[in-house]
N, C-alpha and C positions, 0 to 999 in steps of 0.2 A: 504494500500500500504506500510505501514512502516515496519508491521510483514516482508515480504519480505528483503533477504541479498541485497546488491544492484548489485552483479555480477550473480543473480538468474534469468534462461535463462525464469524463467514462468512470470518473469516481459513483456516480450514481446508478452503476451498475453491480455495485459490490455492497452487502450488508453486515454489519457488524451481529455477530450471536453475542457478544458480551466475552471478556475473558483472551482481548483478543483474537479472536477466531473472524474471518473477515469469510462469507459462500458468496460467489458468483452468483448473479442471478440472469446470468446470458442463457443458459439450457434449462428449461426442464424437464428434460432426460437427460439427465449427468452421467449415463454412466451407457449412454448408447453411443455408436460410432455415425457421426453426421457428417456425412460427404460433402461440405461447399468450399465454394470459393468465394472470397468478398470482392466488391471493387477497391477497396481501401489494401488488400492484399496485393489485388495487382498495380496501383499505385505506388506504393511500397518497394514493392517486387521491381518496378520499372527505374524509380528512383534510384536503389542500390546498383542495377545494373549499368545504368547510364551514370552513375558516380565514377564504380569500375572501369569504365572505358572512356569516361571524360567528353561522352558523348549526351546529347539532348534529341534523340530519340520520342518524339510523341508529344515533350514536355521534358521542361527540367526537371534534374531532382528538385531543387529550392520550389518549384510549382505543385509536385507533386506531394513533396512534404509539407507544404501549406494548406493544401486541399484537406488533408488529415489534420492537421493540428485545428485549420480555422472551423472543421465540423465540431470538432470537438471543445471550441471554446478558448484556443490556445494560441497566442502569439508564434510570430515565425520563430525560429532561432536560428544559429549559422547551419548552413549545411555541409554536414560531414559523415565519412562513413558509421562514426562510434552513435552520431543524433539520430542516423536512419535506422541503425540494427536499433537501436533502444527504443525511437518509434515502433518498430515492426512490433517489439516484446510488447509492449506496451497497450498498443491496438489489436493486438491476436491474443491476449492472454485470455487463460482455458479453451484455447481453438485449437490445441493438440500439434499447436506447429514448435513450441518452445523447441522440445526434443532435436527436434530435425534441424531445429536452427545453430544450436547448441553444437551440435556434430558437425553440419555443413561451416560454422566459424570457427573449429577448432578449437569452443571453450571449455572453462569447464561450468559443474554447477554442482553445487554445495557438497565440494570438496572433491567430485570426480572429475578425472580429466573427460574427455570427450570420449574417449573408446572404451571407455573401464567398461567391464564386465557388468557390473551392476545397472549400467545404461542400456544393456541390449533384454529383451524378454524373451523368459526359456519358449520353445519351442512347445506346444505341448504333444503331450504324452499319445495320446490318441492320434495326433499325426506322424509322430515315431513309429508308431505299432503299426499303422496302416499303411506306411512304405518300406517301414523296415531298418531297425537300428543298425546296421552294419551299412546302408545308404544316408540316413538322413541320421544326423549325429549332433546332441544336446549342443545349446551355446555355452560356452563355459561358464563356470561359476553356478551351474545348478544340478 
């Protein structure tokens, strides 16, 4: 909750239970797999890209990351790679991209490096047995 500015309108998308505990309130089905794509993603997605290659493709980053900040109630800031990825966190959070992003920038997250073991999910069991553990073989660490 602190990453967030405090006149940041996505803050009203998060509830306090009391005791520190902050739920989302973007799904409710928290715990179902929802296939979309936003346009604020591929905003995002386009800005980092054309940072990367120094190009303005479609739209600057600096325009692209406006269009996101000013929905959301927020002043410009400079644009840079470290404002865009922190955008991206910022605007996708619980939209199940953190992970991917995490590994695609080579970070890490509360205390794992990006490929630790504990980042990848075991395989399960029932797809072992149904092709066969001498082919398809557990990820480490489980």
């Amino acid at each position: 909750m602190d990453l967030y500015e405090a006149n940041d309108d996505r803050l009203a998308l998060f509830f306090d239970y009391g005791g520190g505990y902050y739920y989302s309130g973007k799904w409710l089905l928290q715990y179902k797999n929802i296939p979309l794509i936003r346009l604020s993603e591929m905003y995002l997605t386009r800005a980092e890209a054309n940072f990367r290659l120094s190009t303005n493709i479609g739209d600057t980053p600096a325009n692209d990351m406006l269009a996101i900040r000013d929905r959301a109630g927020l002043a410009a800031i400079p644009t840079t790679l470290n404002n865009i990825t922190n955008e991206r966190h910022l605007e996708l959070a619980h939209e199940g991209q953190r992970i991917h992003d995490v590994k695609r920038l080579r970070q890490s997250v509360d205390g794992f490096a990006y490929d630790a073991n504990k980042l990848v999910l075991p395989i399960p069991i029932r797809e072992i047995n149904a092709v066969g553990p001498s082919i398809l073989i557990q990820n480490p660490g489980y």
